[in-house]
N, C-alpha and C positions, 0 to 999 in steps of 0.2 A: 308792366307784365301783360304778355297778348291775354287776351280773352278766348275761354272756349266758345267755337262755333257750333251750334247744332244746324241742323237741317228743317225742314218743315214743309207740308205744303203751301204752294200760294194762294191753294183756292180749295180750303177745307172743306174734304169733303161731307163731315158729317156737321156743315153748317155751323161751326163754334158751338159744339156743344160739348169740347174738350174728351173726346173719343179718339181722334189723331192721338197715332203713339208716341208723339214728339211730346204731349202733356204730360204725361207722367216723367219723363227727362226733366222736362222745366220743372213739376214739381219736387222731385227730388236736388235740383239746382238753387230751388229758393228754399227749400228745407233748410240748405246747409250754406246758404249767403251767399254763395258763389254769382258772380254777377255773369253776362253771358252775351254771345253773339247769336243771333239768327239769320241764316241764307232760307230765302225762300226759291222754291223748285219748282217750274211746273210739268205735270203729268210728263211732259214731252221731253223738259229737261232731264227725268229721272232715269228715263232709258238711256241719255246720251253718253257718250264715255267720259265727260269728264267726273260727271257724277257714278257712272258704275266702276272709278277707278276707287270709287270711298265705299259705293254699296254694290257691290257683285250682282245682288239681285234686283236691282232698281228701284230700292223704297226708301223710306224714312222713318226714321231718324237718322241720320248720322253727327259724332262727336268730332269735332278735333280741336286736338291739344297741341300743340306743337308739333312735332313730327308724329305723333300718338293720331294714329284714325281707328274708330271703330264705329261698328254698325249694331245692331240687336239693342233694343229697349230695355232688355236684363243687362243683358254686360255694360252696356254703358252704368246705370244707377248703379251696379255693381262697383264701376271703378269711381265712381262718385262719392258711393258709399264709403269707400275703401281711403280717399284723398283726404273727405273731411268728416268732425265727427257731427252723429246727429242721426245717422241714422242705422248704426250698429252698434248694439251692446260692446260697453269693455269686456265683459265676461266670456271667456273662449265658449263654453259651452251655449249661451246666450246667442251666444253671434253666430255659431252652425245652425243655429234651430230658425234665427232670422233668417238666412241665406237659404235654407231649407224650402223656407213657407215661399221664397221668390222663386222659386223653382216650384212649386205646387199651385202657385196662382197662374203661369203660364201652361206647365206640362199637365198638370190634371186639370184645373178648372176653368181656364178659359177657351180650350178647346171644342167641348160639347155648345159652351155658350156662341161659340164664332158657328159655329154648323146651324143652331136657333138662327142666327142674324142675318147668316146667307139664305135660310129656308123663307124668313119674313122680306127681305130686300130683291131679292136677286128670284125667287121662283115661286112667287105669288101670286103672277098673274098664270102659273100650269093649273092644268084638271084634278093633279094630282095632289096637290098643296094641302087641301082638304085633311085628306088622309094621312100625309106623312106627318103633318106637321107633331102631332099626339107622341109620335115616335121619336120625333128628333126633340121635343122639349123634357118627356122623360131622364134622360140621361143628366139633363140639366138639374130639374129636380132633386133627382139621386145626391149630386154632389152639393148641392144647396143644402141639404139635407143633412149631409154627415158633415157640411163644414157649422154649419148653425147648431149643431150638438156637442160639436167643440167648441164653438166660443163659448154657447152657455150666455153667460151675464158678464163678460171680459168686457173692457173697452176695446182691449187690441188682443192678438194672435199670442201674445208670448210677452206679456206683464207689460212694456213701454212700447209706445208705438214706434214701427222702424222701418226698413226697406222693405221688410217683408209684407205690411201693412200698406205700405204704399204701391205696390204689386198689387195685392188681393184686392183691394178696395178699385185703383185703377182698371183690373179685370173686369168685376162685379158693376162697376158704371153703366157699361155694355147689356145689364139689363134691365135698365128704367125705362125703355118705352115697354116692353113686354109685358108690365105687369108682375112677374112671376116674384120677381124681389122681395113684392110687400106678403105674398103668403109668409115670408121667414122675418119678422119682425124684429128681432136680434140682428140680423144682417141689414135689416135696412136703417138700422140704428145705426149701425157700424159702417157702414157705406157715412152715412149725414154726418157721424164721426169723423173722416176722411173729411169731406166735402168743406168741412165748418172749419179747415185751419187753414191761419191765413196765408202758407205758403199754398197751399191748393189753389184758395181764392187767387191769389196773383196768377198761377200758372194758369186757372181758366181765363182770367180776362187776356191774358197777353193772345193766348190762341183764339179766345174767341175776336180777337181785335185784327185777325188776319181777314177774320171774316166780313167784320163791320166795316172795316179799315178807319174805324178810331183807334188812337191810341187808347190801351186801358185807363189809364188817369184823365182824358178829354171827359169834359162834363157832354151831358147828354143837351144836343140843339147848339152846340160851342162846334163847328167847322173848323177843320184847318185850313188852313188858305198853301 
């Protein structure tokens, strides 16, 4: 049976620190056993057509499955989710409320956070950074806020951990150099939650190993030749 292909960069950019959106793909692939292919792409490749005949907009991740191509970080785990089980409730009702929280980890919460990432990255070195920054971490707080008042003392979103959890927490990663995580102590539990199973663990190292160019399982000071 062919293997699914995903996509990746080949020269990650945020240094193997498993922020590439191609991790949370992998991690929801080693959640549910699925073994896997990876093509790596670079920057140059991603605009070229053969790759914008898989991703329209020039980026990564992209799936494929046999004649099956898709693009977006959600609908892939989505159809992942949906193939094998593991990471959506048998329960109808259960399993709208997972699908829900995968939809509120990208469309409500990660987008204040990406606006933080591009203010500290990309416009730090302006006169005005100073000033803005108070503004644009606001917004973040806000949603840190009322999502830490629903978990409460949960391990996860919605009684067992699932895709939905695997969304929010892959979101919420995105702000461990900031600091602002650990004001909500609930969520930085709940992130270390994510962090600490071992399909995660696999999915970091394999991304971080694009970086090192070890494979994940090479012992450390063991060279390939």
């Amino acid at each position: 049976m062919m293997l699914p292909t995903i996509t990746a960069f080949a020269q990650s950019p945020d240094r193997g620190q498993g922020l590439a959106r191609d991790t949370r793909v992998r991690w929801a692939l080693e959640e549910v056993g699925q073994a896997y292919e990876v093509r790596l792409v670079s920057f140059r490749e991603m605009k070229e057509p053969a790759h914008l005949t898989l991703h329209p907009f020039g980026q990564i991740p992209t799936y494929e499955e046999g004649a099956l191509i898709l693009f977006e970080s959600g609908a892939i785990i989505f159809h992942i989710a949906e193939r094998h089980a593991g990471l959506l409730p048998d329960d109808a009702n259960a399993r709208a409320r997972a699908l829900m929280w995968m939809f509120a980890s990208v469309n409500t919460v990660e987008p204040p956070i990406l606006e933080l990432a591009n203010a500290r990255l990309l416009e730090n070195d302006r006169p005005w950074n100073t000033q803005r920054l108070p503004l644009v971490e606001e917004p973040v707080r806000n949603r840190l806020q009322q999502l830490s008042a629903y978990l409460g003392k949960a391990d996860w979103l919605d009684g067992a951990f699932s895709a939905g959890d695997l969304m929010m927490v892959s979101v919420l990663l995105r702000l461990r150099s900031s600091g602002i995580l650990d004001e909500y102590p609930n969520l930085s539990a709940y992130v270390a939650r994510g962090e600490a199973r071992p399909a995660y663990q696999r999915a970091f190292a394999a991304q971080l190993a694009v970086f090192t160019g070890k494979h994940p399982n090479q012992e450390a000071g063991d060279d390939e030749e």
